[in-house]
C-alpha positions, 0 to 999 in steps of 0.5 A, spaced: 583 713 904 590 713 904 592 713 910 589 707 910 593 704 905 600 705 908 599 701 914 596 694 909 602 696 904 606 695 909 604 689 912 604 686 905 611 688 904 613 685 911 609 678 911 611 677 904 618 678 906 617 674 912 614 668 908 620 668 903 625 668 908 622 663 912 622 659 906 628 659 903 630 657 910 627 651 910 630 650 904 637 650 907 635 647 913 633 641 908 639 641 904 643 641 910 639 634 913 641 631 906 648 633 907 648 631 914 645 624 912 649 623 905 655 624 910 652 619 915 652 613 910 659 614 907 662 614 914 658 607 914 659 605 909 667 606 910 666 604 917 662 597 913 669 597 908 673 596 914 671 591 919 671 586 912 678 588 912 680 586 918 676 579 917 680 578 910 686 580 912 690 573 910 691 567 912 698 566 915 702 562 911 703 553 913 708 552 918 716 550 913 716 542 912 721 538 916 727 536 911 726 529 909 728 523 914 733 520 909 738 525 908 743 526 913 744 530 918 749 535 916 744 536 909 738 538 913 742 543 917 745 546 911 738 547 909 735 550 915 741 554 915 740 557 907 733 559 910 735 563 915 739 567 910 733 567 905 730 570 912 724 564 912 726 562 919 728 567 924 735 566 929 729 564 934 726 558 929 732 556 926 736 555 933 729 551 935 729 547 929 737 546 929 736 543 937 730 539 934 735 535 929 741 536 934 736 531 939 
């Protein structure tokens, strides 16, 4: 009887070792899924938070007001000259409103 007890012992010990490990894998190979999936939603998330950025980006700003008709010329390109130094108006827009007035 002893002999047969050895080899069952042996088959517990072995089956219970198995059943253990097989659990404690399940259990990591859960954990890593929820991991995986937590991770999933936040690059979603951040993905989500990005496109409603690029569509909120803000409007540009209005165009600059013609100087008013009634002052004289000399006036109005004395103001469009203190927007370009202010750095309103580019070299570019300020020559373009300065031939606009010129004719």
């Amino acid at each position: 009887m002893l002999r047969r007890r050895r080899p069952l012992l042996r088959a517990a010990a072995v089956g219970g070792t198995a059943y253990a490990v097989g659990r404690r894998g399940g259990r990591q190979r859960e954990e890593q899924a929820n991991a995986e999936a937590d991770q999933d939603q936040r690059i979603a998330d951040l993905e989500a938070q990005q496109q409603q950025a690029q569509y909120q980006q803000p409007p540009p700003p209005p165009p600059q007001a013609a100087p008013a008709p009634g002052s004289s010329m000399i006036d109005q390109l004395n103001q469009l000259n203190e927007l370009r130094q202010q750095g309103a108006l580019t070299d570019e827009e300020f020559a373009a409103a300065k031939a606009k007035l010129l004719g």
